[in-house]
C-alpha positions as CSV (number, residue, x, y, z in Angstrom):
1,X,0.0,0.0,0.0
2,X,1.6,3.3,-1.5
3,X,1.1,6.8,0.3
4,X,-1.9,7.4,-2.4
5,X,-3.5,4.1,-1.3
6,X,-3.4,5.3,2.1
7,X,-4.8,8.9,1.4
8,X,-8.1,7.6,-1.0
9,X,-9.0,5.0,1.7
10,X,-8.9,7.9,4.4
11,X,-10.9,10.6,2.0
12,X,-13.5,8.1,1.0
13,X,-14.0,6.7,4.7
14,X,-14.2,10.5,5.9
15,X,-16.5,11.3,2.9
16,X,-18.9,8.5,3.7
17,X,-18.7,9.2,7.2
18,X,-19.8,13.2,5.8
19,X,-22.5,11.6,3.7
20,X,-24.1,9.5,6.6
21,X,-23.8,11.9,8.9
22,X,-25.5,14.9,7.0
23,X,-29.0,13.4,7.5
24,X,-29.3,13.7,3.6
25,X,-30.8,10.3,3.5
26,X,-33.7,10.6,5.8
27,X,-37.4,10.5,4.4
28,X,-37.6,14.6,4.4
29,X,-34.7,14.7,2.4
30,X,-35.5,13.0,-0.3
31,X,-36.8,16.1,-2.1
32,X,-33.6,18.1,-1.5
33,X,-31.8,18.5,-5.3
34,X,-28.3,16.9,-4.0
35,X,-30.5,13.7,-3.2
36,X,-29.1,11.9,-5.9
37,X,-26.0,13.2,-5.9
38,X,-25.0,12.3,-2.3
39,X,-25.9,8.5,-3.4
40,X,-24.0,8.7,-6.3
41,X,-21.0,10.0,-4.3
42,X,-22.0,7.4,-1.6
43,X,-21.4,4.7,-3.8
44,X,-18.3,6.1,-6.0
45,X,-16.7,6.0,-2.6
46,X,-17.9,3.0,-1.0
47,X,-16.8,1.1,-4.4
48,X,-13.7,2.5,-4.2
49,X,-12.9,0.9,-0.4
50,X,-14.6,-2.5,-1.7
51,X,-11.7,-2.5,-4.3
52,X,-9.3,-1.7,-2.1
53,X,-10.5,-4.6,0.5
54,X,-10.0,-7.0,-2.4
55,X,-6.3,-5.4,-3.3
56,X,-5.1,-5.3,0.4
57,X,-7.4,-7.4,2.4
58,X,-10.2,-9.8,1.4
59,X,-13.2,-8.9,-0.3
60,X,-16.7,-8.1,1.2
61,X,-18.7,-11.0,0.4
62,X,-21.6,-11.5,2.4
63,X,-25.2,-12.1,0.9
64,X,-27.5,-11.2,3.1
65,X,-30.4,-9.9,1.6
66,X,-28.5,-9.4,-2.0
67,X,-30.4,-10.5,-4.8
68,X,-28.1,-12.7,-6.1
69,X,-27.8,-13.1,-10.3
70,X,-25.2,-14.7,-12.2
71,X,-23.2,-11.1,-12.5
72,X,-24.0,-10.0,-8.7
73,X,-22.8,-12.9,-6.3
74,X,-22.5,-10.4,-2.9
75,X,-22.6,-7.1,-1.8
76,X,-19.3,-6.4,-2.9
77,X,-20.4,-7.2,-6.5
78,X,-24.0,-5.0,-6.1
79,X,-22.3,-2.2,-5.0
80,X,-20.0,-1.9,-8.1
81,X,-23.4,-2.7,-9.9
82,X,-25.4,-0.5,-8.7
83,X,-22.5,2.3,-8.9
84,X,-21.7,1.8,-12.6
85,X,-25.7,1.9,-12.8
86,X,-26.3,5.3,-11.7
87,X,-23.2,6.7,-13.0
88,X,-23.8,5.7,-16.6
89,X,-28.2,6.6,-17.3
90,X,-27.7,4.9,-20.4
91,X,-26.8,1.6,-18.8
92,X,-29.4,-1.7,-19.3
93,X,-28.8,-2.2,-15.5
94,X,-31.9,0.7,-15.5
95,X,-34.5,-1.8,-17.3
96,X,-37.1,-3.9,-15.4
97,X,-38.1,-5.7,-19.0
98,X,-35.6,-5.2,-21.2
99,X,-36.3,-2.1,-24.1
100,X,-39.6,-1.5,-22.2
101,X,-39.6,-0.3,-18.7
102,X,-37.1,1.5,-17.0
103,X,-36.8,2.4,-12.8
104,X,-33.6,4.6,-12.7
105,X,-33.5,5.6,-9.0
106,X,-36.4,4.8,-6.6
107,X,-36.2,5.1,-2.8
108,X,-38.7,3.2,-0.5
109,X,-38.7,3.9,3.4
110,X,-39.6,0.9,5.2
111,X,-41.0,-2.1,3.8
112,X,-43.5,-2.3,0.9
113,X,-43.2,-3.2,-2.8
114,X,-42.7,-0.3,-5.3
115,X,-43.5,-2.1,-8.6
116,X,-44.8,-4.8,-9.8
117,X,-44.7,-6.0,-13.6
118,X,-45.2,-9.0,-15.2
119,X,-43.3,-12.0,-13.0
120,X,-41.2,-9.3,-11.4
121,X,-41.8,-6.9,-7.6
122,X,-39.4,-4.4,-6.9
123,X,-40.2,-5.2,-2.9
124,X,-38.2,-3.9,0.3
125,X,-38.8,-6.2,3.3
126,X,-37.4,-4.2,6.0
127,X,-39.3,-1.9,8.3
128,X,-36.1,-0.3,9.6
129,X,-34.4,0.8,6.3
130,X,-34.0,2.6,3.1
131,X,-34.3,0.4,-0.2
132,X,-32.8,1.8,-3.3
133,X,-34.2,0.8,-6.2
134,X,-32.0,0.4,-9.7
135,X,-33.8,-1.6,-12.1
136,X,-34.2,-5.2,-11.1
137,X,-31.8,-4.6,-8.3
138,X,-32.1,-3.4,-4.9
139,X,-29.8,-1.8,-2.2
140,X,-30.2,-1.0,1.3
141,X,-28.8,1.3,3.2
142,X,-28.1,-0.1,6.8
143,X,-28.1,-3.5,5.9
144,X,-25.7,-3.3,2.5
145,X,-23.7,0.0,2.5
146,X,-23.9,0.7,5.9
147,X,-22.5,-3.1,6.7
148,X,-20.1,-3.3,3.5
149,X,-18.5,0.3,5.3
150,X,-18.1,-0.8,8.4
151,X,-16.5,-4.2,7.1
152,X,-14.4,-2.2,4.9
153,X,-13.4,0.2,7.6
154,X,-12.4,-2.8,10.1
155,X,-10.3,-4.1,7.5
156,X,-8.8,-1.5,5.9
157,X,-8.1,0.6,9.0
158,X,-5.5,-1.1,10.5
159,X,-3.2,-1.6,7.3
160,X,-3.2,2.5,6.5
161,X,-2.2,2.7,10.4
162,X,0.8,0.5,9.7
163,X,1.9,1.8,6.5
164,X,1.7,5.1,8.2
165,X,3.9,3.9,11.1
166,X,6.2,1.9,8.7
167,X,6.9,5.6,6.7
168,X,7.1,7.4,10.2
169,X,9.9,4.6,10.9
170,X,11.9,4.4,7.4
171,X,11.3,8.5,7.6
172,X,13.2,9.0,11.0
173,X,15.8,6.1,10.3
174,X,16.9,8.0,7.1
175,X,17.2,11.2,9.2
176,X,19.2,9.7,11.5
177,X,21.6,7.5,9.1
């Protein structure tokens, strides 16, 4: 791990941190014009620490609650999915049937289903969360980014603290050589 490896880790943990902590995803904010934006951001950054757990650690792999497909086989996986989706609107990840309907971003608070079509329900079975909708996918926000960033955090925490301490040490022994 490099001293840039070290600094994106930190930024993206303290801009998640920023993003959770704002309130900007409680149900009266869902109005507010940098809605969007702060998920987009919330997930450019939360990608970018699921990558590094896979360079420097071990990936973020648990299912719970992940609708698994045969390109999306954890959370680790959805996340990356769900962040190419809303960063590109022209993705097919956006279609519920294929060249007919489209759900881009829809938000549910609590449990309830949001759509239903043909064989498919876009459904969110939690009382106690928020379910992002991206077309036949869904994310959470306590049980998959929430999780996946504190997982990420607990691994990748430690390894920035001892590449830190190992350039504080090479630093002062080349100082004193």
């Amino acid at each position: 791990m490099d001293f840039f490896d070290e600094c994106e880790i930190k930024q993206s943990i303290q801009r998640i941190d920023e993003l959770l902590g704002s309130g900007i995803f409680d149900r009266k904010h869902i109005g507010n014009v940098l809605y969007r934006s702060a998920f987009i951001d919330l997930l450019i950054c939360l990608r970018d620490l699921m990558f590094k757990c896979r360079k420097f650690s071990e990936p973020i792999r648990f299912t719970d609650d992940v609708v698994v497909t045969d390109e999306i086989k954890h959370v680790s996986d959805l996340v990356k999915y769900v962040r190419d989706a809303v960063c590109h609107p022209d993705s097919d990840a956006h279609y519920l049937e294929p060249g007919n309907i489209r759900a881009s971003l829809n938000v549910l608070y609590g449990k309830g289903t949001l759509i239903q079509t043909g064989d498919f329900n876009s459904v969110s079975e939690h009382d106690d969360d928020v379910c992002f909708f991206i077309g036949r996918q869904r994310i959470y926000l306590q049980r998959h980014i929430v999780r996946a960033f504190n997982e990420a955090k607990d691994k990748l925490l430690p390894l920035v603290e001892a590449a830190s301490q190992k350039a504080i040490a090479e630093s002062i022994a080349g100082i004193i050589r």
